[in-house]
C-alpha angles and dihedrals in degrees: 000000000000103000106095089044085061100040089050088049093051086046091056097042081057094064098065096229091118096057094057111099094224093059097044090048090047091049089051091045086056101047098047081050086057101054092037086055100044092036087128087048095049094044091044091049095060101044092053080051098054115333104272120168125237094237094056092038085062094033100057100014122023094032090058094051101049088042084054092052094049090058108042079047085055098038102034093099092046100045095043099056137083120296112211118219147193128272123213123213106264088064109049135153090051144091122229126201143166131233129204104215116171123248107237121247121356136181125221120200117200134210121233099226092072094016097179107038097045092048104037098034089064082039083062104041085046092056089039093058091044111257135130108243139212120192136197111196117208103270081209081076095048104172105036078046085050098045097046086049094052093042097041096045087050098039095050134025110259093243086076118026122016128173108202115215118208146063141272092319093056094043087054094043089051091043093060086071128092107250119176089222136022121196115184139181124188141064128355082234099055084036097067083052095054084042092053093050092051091049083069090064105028084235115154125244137191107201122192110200138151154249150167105308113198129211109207115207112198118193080248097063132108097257084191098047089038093052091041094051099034092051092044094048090034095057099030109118077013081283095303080128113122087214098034109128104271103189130007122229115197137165110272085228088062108029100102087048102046089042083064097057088048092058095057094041084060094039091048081049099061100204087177121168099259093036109133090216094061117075127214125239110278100239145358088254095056078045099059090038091063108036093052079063097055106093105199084219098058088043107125093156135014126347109162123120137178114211093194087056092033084229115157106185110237097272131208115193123186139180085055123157134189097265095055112109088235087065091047097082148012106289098217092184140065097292109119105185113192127218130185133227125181099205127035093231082058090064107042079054102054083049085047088056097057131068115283110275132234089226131003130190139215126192111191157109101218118099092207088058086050092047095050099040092055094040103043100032124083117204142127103261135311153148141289113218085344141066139224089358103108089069090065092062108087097200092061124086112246115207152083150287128222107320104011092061151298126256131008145226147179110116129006073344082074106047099042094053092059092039121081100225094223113203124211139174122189115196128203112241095229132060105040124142119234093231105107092045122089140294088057113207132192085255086064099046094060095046093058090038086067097033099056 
């Protein structure tokens, strides 16, 4: 089905138009022209997919795309020449230098939660860096899938860009073929699967999944600052956020106090069944899924759903332990169980006992909690004494560890995960010593001795 898409696509990547600077400028120009022009049909595509509002759809997805546009536009030069580097000793009288050449054809896999950021960013990256690209949107998201595909297959041939329609039997048709690069967002589970594909042709991946990402709340922390920003960051996208807050830690001694601040935070916030900032559950099946992990009992804020509007009310639940469902697997929803500790060494070891995180996040004022938290802790990226925020910098690495992914992007990131770093010396042909070239004497061993 998708063969002859990825053999033209070889067959144009082998014509060197897409290294030159001027194509691959030109391509970015007429992609951010494309969004710009469809924008009310963007916007219109992923609220009919799950009721997000046009504020939050530019704010954390079109935004990001078209920022990501603007600095590979600015950086591209840059990015795309030749990097000197040093030469060591041995090897004098030479230059060395390394070179950023594109891959080939990749194929970038998105995720349904943030559908067009996390199919057309890597989209981006991937045409920056030179490459022909074929994307598979997330079918979960079926309109805003449907509509990039339209708009992408008419604005640009197919041997260069292709958006692929379709579920779970088209993604594992496509991922039979050879690709030079696979980029994927989604689950650790279907991750393993795209992984295991790639094995068979030795082809790279960079995988962005997901985890349990803690907040951690110290009795030194600003209750008020800490309420405001978690609330914000945990029921955004109504939770359906990979590097949303999943649990709360917080100090036993301030627990009833800085659950109080939670609850008007959530109440200020009016995440009311018909608000347009608060998005609805993706689907029947994620609904089902959560609520089956809300226990009545444990209930300190929120709890009602509507199955017909697929709304969960933004739910705190305390007295949770590590054995309760809701602390098995990733939430994924706008479920923010909290947990206690009494000292914060406590803390940082009930985080080291779990599997490394995509985020984590520290609220505190004191520089030796910083300094732990940063030193002992292994995730991908995160906050102190804020959340989600590190993925707006440009100039950080976004990305997992271990379990919640391989590989990272945003930025020079970007660029450099869908580029080969090609490395050359070029040596003079005069001036060279004899001392690497047969019949080797004890004269030429010292002198290597002392050389290497």
């Amino acid at each position: 089905m998708f063969e002859q898409i990825i053999l033209k696509q070889r067959e144009f990547f082998r014509t060197h138009k897409t290294k030159d600077l001027g194509f691959r400028q030109h391509k970015l120009e007429q992609l951010k022209k494309l969004i710009q022009k469809n924008d009310e049909l963007l916007y219109e595509a992923i609220a009919k997919d799950f009721g997000k509002s046009r504020f939050d759809t530019y704010t954390t997805e079109i935004s990001f795309v078209l920022k990501d546009i603007d600095y590979y536009l600015k950086n591209l030069k840059r990015f795309a020449g030749p990097r000197t580097a040093g030469t060591n000793l041995v090897n004098q009288i030479a230059t060395s230098k390394i070179y950023s050449e594109p891959l080939g054809n990749v194929l970038v896999i998105g995720a349904w939660n943030y559908p067009y950021q996390l199919s057309l960013s890597p989209m981006v990256a991937a045409i920056a860096a030179g490459n022909t690209c074929i994307v598979k949107p997330s079918e979960i998201a079926a309109n805003t899938m449907s509509l990039m595909a339209r708009l992408i297959n008419e604005e640009f041939p197919e041997e260069y860009l292709f958006v692929a329609e379709g579920g779970v039997e088209e993604t594992t048709e496509i991922l039979r073929h050879k690709f030079d690069k696979i980029f994927f967002t989604g689950s650790t589970r279907v991750g393993k699967i795209v992984y295991e594909a790639a094995a068979k042709h030795l082809t790279p991946v960079t995988l962005e999944l997901g985890g349990k990402s803690p907040a951690i709340v110290t009795a030194s922390a600003d209750f008020d600052v800490a309420a405001k920003r978690i609330v914000w960051g945990k029921f955004l996208n109504a939770g359906q956020t990979c590097v949303a807050p999943d649990y709360i830690l917080v100090d036993e001694k301030v627990k009833d106090k800085f659950l109080e601040y939670l609850r008007n935070y959530i109440s200020e916030f009016k995440y009311f069944p018909d608000a347009a900032h608060y998005t609805r559950i993706i689907n029947r099946r994620n609904f089902d899924r959560l609520t089956a992990m809300i226990e009545a009992e444990k209930i300190y804020h929120g709890g009602a759903t509507d199955a017909e509007n697929l709304y969960i009310e933004p739910t705190v639940l305390t007295n949770i332990s590590w054995n309760d469902r809701v602390m098995q697997e990733e939430i994924f929803g706008p479920l923010l169980p909290v947990l206690t500790f009494k000292y914060y060494r406590e803390a940082i070891n009930m985080v080291l006992e779990q599997e490394k995180p995509l985020a984590a996040y520290l609220f505190s004022s004191q520089k030796d909690e910083k300094k732990l938290f940063t030193s002992l802790l292994s995730f991908g990226g995160g906050c102190i004494n804020d959340v989600i925020m590190h993925l707006s910098n440009d100039n950080l690495p976004f990305g997992g560890v271990g379990n919640s992914g391989i590989g990272y992007y945003h930025g020079k990131y970007g660029f450099d995960t869908f580029s080969h770093l090609k490395a050359v010396m070029d040596r003079a042909t005069w001036g060279e010593p004899n001392l690497k070239y047969p019949p080797y004497t004890e004269d030429k061993w010292k002198w290597i001795n002392r050389l290497m």
